[in-house]
C-alpha positions as CSV (number, residue, x, y, z in Angstrom):
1,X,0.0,0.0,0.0
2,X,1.5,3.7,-1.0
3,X,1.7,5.4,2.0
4,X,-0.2,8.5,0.7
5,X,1.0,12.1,2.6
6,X,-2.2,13.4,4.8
7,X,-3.0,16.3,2.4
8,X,-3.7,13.9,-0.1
9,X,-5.9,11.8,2.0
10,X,-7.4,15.2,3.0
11,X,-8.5,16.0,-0.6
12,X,-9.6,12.3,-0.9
13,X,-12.1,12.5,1.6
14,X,-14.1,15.2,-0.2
15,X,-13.4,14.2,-3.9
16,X,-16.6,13.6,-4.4
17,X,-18.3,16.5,-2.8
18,X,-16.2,18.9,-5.5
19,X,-16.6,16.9,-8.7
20,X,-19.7,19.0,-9.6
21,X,-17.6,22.4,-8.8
22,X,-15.1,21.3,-11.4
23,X,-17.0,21.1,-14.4
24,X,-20.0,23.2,-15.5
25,X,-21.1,20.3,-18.0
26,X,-23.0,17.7,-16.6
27,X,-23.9,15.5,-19.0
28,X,-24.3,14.7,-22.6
29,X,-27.6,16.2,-24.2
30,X,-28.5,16.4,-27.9
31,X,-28.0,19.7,-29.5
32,X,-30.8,20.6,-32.1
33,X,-30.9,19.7,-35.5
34,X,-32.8,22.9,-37.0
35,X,-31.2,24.1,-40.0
36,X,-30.4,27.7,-41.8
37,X,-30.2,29.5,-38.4
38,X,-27.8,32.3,-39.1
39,X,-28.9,34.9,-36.5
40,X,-31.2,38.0,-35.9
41,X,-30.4,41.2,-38.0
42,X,-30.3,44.5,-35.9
43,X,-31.1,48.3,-36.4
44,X,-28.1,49.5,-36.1
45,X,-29.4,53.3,-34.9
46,X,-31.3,51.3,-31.7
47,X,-29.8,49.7,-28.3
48,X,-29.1,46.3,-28.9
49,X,-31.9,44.2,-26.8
50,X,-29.6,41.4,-25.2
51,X,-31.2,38.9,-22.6
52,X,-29.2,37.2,-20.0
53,X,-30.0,34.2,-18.8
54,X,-28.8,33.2,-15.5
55,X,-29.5,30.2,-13.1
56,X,-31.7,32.5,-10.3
57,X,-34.1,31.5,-8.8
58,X,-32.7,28.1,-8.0
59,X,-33.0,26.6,-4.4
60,X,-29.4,26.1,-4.4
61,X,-27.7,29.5,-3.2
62,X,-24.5,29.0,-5.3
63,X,-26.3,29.5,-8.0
64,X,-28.5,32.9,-7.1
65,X,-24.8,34.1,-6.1
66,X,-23.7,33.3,-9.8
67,X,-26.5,34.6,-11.4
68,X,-25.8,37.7,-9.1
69,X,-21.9,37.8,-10.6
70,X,-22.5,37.2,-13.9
71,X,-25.1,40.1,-13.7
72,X,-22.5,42.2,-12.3
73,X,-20.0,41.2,-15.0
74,X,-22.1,42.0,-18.2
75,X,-23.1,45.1,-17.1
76,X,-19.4,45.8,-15.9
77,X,-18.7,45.3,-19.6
78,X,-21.8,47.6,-20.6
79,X,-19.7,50.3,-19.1
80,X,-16.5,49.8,-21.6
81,X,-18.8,49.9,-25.0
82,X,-18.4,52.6,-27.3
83,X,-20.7,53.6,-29.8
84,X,-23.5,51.2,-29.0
85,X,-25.7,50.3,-26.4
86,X,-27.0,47.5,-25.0
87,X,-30.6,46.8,-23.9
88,X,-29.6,44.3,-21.6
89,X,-32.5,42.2,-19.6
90,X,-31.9,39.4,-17.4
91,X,-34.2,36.0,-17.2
92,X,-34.0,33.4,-14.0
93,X,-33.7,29.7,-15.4
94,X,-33.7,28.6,-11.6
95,X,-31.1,26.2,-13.3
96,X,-33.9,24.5,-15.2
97,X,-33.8,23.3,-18.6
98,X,-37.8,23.8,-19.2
99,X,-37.6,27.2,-17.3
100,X,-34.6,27.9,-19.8
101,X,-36.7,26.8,-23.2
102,X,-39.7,29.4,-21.7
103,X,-37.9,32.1,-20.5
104,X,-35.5,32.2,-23.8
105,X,-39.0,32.1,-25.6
106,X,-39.8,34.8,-24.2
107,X,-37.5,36.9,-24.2
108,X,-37.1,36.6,-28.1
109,X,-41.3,37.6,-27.9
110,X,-39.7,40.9,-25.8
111,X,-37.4,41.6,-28.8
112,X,-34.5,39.9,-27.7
113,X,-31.6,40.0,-30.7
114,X,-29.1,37.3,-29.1
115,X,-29.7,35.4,-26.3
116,X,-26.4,35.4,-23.3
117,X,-26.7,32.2,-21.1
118,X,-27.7,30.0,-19.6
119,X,-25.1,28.3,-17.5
120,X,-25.7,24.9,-17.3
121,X,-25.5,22.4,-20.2
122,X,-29.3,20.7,-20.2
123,X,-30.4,24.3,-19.9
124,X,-28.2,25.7,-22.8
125,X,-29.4,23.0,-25.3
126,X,-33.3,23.4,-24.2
127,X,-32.7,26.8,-24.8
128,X,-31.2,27.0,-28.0
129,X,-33.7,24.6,-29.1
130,X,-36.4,26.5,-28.4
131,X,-35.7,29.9,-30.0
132,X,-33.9,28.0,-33.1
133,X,-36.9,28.5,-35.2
134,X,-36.7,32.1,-34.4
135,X,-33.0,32.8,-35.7
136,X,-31.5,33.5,-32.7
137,X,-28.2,32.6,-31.4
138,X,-27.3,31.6,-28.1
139,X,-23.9,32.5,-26.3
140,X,-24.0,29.7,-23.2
141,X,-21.9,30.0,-20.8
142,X,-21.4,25.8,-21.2
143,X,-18.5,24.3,-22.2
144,X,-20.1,21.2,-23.0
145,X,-19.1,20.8,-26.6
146,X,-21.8,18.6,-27.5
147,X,-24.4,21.1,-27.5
148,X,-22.8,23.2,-29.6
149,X,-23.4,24.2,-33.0
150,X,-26.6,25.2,-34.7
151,X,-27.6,28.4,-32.9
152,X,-25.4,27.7,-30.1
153,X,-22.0,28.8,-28.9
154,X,-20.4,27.7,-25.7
155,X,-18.6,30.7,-24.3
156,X,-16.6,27.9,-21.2
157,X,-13.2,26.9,-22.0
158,X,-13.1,23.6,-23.3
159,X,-10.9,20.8,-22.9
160,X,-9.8,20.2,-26.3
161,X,-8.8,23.9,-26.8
162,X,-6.5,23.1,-24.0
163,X,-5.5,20.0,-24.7
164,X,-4.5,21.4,-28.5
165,X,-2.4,24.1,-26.7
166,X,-0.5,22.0,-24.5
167,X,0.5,19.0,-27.0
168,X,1.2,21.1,-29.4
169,X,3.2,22.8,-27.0
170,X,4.7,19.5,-25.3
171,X,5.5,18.9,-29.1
172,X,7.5,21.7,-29.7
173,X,10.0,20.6,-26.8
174,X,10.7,17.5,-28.5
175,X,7.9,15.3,-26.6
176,X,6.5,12.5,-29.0
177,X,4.4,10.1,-27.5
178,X,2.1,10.9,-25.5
179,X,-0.1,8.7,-22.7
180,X,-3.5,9.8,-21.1
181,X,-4.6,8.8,-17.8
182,X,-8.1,9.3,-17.2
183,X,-11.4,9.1,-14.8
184,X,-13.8,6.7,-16.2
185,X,-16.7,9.5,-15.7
186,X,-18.0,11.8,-18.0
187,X,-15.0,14.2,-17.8
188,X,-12.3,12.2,-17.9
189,X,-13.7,11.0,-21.3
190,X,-14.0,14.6,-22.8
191,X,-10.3,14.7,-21.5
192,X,-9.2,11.2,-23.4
193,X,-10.7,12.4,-26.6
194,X,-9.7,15.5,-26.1
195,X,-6.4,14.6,-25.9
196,X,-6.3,12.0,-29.0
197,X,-7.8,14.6,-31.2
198,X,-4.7,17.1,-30.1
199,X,-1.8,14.1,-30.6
200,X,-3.1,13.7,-34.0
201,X,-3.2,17.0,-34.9
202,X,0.2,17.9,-34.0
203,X,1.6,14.5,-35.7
204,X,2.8,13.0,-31.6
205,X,2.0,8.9,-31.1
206,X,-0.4,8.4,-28.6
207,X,1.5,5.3,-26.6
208,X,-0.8,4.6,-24.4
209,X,-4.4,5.0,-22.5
210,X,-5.1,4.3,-18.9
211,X,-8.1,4.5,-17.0
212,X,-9.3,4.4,-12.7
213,X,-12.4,3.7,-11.1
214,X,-13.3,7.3,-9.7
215,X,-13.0,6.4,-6.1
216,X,-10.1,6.8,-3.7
217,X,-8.9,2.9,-3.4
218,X,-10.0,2.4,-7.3
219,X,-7.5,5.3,-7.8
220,X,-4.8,4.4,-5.7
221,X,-4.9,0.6,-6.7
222,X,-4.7,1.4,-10.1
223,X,-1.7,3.6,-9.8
224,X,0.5,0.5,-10.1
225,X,-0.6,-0.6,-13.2
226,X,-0.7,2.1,-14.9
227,X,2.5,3.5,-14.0
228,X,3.7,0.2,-15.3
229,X,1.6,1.0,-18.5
230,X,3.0,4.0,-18.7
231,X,7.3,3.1,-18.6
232,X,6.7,0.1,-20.6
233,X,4.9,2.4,-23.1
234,X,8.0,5.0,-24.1
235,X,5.9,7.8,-23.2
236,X,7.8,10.9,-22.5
237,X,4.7,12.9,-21.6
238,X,1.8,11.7,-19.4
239,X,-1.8,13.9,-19.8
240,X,-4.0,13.8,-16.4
241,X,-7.8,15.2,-17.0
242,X,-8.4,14.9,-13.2
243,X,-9.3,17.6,-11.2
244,X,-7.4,19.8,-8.8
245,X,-10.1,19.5,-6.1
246,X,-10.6,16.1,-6.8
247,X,-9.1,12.8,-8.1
248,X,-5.5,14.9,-9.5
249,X,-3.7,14.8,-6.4
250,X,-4.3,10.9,-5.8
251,X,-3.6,10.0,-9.0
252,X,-0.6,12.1,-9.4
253,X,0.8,11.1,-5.9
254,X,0.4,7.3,-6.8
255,X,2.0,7.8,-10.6
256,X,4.8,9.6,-8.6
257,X,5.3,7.1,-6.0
258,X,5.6,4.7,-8.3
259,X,8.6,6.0,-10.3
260,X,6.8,7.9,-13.0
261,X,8.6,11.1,-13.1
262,X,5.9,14.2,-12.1
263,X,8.0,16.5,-14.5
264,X,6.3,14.3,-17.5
265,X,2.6,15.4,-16.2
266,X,0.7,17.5,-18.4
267,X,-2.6,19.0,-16.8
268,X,-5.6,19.4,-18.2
269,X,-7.7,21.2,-15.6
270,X,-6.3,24.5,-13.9
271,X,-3.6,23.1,-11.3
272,X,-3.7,26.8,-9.5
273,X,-7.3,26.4,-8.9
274,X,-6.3,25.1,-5.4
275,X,-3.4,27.0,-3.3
276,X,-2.4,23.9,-1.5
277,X,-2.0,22.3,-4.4
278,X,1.1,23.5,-5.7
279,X,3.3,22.1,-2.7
280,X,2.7,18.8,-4.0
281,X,5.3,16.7,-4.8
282,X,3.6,14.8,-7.3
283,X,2.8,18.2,-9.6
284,X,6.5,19.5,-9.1
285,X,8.0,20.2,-12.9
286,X,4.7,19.2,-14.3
287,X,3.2,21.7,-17.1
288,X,-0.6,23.0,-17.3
289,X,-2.6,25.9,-19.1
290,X,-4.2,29.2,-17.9
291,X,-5.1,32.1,-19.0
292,X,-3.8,35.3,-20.3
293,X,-2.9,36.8,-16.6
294,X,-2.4,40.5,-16.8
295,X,-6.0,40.5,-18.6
296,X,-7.6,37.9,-15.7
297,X,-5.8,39.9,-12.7
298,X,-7.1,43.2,-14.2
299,X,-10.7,41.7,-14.7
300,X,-10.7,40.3,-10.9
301,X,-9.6,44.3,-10.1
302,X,-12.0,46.1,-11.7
303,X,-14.9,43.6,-10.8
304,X,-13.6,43.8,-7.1
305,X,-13.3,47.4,-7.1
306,X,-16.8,48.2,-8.3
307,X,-19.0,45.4,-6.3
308,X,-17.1,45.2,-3.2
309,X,-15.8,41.3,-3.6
310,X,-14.1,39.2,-5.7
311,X,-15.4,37.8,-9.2
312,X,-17.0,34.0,-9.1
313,X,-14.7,32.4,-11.5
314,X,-17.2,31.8,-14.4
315,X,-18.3,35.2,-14.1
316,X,-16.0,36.8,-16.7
317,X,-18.1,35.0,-19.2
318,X,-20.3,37.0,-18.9
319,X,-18.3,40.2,-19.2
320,X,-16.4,38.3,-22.2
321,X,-20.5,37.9,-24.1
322,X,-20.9,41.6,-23.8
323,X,-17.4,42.7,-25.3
324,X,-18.6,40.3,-28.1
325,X,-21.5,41.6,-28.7
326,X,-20.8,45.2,-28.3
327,X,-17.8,45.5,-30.4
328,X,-19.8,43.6,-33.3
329,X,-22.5,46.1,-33.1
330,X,-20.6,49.2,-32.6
331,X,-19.5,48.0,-36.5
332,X,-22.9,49.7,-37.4
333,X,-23.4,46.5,-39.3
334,X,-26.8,45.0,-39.5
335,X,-25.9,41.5,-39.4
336,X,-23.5,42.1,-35.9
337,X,-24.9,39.2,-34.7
338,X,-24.9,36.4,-37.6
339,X,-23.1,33.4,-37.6
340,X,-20.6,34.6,-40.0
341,X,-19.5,38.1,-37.9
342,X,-19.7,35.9,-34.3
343,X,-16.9,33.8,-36.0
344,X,-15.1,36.7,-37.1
345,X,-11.3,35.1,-37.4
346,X,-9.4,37.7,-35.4
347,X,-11.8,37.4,-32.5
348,X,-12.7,39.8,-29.4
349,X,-10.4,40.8,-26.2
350,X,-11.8,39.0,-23.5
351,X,-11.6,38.9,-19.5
352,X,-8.8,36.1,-19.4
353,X,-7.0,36.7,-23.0
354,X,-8.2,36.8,-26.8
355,X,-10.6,34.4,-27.7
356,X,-12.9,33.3,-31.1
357,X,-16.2,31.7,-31.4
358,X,-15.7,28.7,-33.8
359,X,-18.1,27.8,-36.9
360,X,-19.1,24.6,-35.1
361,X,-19.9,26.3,-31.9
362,X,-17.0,25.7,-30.0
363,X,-14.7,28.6,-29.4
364,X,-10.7,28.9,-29.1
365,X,-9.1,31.1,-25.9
366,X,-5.4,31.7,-26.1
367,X,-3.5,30.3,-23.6
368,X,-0.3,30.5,-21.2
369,X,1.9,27.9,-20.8
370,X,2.5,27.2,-16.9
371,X,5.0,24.6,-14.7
372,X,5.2,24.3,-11.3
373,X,8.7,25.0,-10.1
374,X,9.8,24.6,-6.2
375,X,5.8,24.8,-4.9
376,X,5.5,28.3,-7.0
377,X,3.5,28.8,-10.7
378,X,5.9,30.3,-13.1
379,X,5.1,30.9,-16.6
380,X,6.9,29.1,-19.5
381,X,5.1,30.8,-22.2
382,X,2.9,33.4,-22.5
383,X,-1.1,33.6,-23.7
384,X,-0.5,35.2,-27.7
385,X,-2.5,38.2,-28.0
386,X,-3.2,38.0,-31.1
387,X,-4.5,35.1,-33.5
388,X,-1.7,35.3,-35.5
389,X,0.3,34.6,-32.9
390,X,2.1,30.9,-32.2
391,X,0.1,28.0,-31.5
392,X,-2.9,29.0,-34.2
């Protein structure tokens, strides 16, 4: 038996609790079929009506405190537009997908142009699907890529923009074959595919997959075997989809324990998400993605500065929809909010970098290049600013 440190067994005994905290997409739900959707025209000499759609309403507080932040964020980015303005009204789903489908109807009936939201997956599809019919697009704050496309954009970061940024990157330095070691749930699946699609792309081998049972003695039993997988594989760089506040550390402890060498570990989830987490020894030299950080730190600043506390983490999503849609519209251009201008190729300045909506739905956020070096984050390479930058 490893003999696990007692902050790993600490973050063991609430895996669980913090899986749903981790990922905004719950689930796999079918994204509509409706064709010719392109998007509502707008008179350019009027206030763009934009309705937000946030999960109020719901009996859990976390999410009335979210709706709250989001809120908070749009119109925070309502204050930065120039030469349009937004009509901006928000709509409770209570974190319902049926509430979502009626209150996205109706806020098209109000005059809604675009619709901003919802949060949660089931409740982005129902409402996409409900005002498809109406040409409308949907900017959901998802970032469950299988609802996507159609009328719907996910606005969330998604696994295989991150996993694209960090092979290609792993790539660069000479890495060529790769192994994943995943959750058998629902995220660490996005992660494995994620992954596979990103090794082909950049031209690496993909030596080998490994898989745990998403408990903590599935995890650390398998950590044997597929550290074995994993030397007798060649691989010189080992993708974890786990989660910080979750089933990362265990896994990453066992690997580590059992010679695989941490420095190898490529992250798929935010490894800064939890402070402790950096002083473990079984993340030291390993590499994992965030966000432009002069643009999130100034963000987190402003928001603090003008509501008294500090941003919920999804909430610049909400700020990053409103910069969209505002510097489309300021164009004077009656079809601001079409498919064809919301996948503009140079993309908008967001609250954690540049990003791009996608022509599937998806959408690609430039990203920083981080390591953990002696229990500190330092930065191996910067988030481009630009499109044209490296890494596109």
């Amino acid at each position: 038996m490893m003999n696990f440190s007692s902050t790993v067994r600490s973050w063991a005994a609430r895996i669980f609790a913090l899986l749903s905290l981790i990922w905004v997409a719950a689930c796999d739900v079918p994204v509509s079929s409706t064709g010719g959707n392109t998007g509502a025209r707008i008179d350019p000499s009027q206030p763009v009506q934009v309705a937000l759609l946030v999960p109020g309403g719901s009996a859990k507080e976390s999410d009335n405190i979210l709706a709250q932040n989001l809120e908070n964020a749009a119109r925070l980015a309502m204050a930065d537009l120039s030469g349009v303005t937004v009509d901006l009204r928000v709509y409770n789903t209570a974190g319902s997908p049926a509430q979502a489908a009626a209150v996205a109807t109706q806020a098209v009936n109000d005059g809604a142009k675009v619709i901003l939201g919802p949060l949660y997956a089931e409740a982005a599809n129902a409402a996409g699907v409900a005002v498809a019919g109406r040409n409308v697009n949907v900017l959901a704050f998802s970032n469950n890529a299988s609802i996507a496309g159609n009328n719907v954009f996910i606005l969330g970061a998604t696994f295989q923009n991150t996993a694209n940024r960090l092979v290609s990157y792993a790539a660069r330095q000479g890495r060529r074959n790769v192994a994943v070691v995943y959750g058998e749930d629902l995220q660490g699946a996005v992660g494995r595919d994620a992954t596979a699609n990103a090794a082909r792309n950049a031209g690496v081998a993909l030596s080998t997959v490994q898989s745990y049972g998403m408990s903590q003695q599935a995890i650390i039993s398998a950590a044997g075997p597929i550290a074995n997988a994993i030397k007798s594989s060649g691989a010189d760089a080992v993708v974890l989809t786990g989660g910080i506040n979750a089933d990362l550390p265990i896994i990453a402890t066992g690997l580590s324990e059992q010679g695989v060498d941490s420095s190898s570990f490529v992250g798929l989830t935010r490894w800064d998400a939890a402070g402790q987490a950096i002083s473990l020894p079984g993340l030291q030299n390993g590499i994992f993605a965030v966000p432009d950080t002069n643009m999130m730190n100034l963000f987190e600043s402003r928001y603090t500065q003008a509501y008294g506390s500090a941003p919920h983490p999804l909430a610049g999503l909400a700020f990053d929809g409103i910069a969209a849609i505002g510097a489309l519209a300021a164009g004077g251009d009656a079809s601001a909010l079409t498919r064809n201008s919301l996948t503009k190729t140079q993309g908008f300045e967001g609250t954690q970098g540049v990003f791009r909506l996608l022509p599937n739905g998806t959408n690609e956020r430039a990203l920083a290049i981080a390591q953990i070096q002696n229990n500190q984050v330092v930065i191996l390479e910067p988030a481009p600013r630009s499109f044209a930058g490296f890494g596109f």
